[in-house]
N, C-alpha and C positions, 0 to 999 in steps of 0.2 A: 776524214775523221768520222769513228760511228755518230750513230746516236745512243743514247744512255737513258734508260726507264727507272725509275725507281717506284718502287713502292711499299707504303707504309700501312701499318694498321697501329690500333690506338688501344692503349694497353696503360690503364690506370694515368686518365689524362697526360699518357706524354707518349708521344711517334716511335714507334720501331720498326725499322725497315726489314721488310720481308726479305729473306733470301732467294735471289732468283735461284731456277734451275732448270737446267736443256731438260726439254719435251726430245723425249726418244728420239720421235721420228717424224719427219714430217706430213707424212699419212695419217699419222695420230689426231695431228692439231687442223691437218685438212677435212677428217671425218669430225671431228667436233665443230668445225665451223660451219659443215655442211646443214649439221643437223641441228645448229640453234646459230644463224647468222648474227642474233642478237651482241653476242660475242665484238663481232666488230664495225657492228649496223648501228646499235642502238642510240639516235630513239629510231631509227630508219628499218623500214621494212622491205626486205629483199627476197627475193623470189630466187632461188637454186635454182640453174636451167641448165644447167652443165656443168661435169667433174671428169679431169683429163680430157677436153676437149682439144682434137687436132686441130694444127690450123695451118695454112699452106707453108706457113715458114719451116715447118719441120717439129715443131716445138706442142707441146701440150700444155692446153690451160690447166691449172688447177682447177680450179671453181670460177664459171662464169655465173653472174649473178644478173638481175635485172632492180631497180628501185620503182618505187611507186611511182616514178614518172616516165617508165618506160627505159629509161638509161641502162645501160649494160654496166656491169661493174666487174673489172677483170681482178680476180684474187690468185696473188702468188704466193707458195712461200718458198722461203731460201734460208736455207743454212752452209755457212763455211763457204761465200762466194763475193768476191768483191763486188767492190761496187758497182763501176763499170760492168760487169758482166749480169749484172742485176737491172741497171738501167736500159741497157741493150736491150736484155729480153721483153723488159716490159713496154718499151717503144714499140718491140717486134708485133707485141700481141695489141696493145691498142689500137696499130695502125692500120694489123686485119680485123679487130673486132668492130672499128667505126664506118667500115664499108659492106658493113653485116645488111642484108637485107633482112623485113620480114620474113619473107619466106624461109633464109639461111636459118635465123634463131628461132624459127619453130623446129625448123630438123634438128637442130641440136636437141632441143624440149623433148621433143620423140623420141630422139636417141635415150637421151638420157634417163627419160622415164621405163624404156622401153629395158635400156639394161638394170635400173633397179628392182624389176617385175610388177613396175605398178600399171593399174588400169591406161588404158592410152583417153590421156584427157589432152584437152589442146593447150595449145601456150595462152590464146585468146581468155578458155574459160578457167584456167591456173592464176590466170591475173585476175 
């Protein structure tokens, strides 16, 4: 069984639920989360350190992220896929992103900054 979101806004002190609607694509709502994590961080602040990143299972991250206490936070999205194939993946990826060394997650940082063209700063001085 899904899960079900609703939500409302308030419209002359009484609730009306907003009409949900599929987001195109999921590149869409991966570049919107890239560039204001606040979206599904907040109050938490998260540091992007990776988009489509490989990982030896075959599979590419969406958005690896890091939290203020150094924690990696792996972001998928899925649309039109069960569960089970949902859960899989994401076991696949936490199980290689927990045996991540330092070293590992600064290469991704570099990759990652290095393919958006920004200046090469380090993962150390990004945090």
């Amino acid at each position: 069984m899904g899960v079900q979101t609703g939500f409302w806004r308030i419209q002359q002190d009484r609730p009306v639920r907003i009409q949900s609607t599929a987001i195109d694509y999921e590149k869409r709502l991966e570049t919107l989360i890239e560039t204001d994590c606040s979206i599904i961080a907040e109050p938490r602040r998260w540091l992007v350190i990776g988009r489509q990143v490989p990982t030896v299972h075959g599979g590419f991250i969406d958005l690896l992220a890091m939290d203020e206490t150094g924690a990696l936070i792996v972001v998928e999205l899925k649309r039109d896929r069960t569960d089970r194939e949902v859960v899989s993946q994401a076991l696949d990826y936490a199980s290689w992103v927990q045996d991540l060394q330092y070293e590992d997650v600064a290469t991704v940082f570099e990759d990652y900054q290095r393919r958006r063209g920004n200046k090469a700063v380090s993962l150390q001085d990004a945090f």
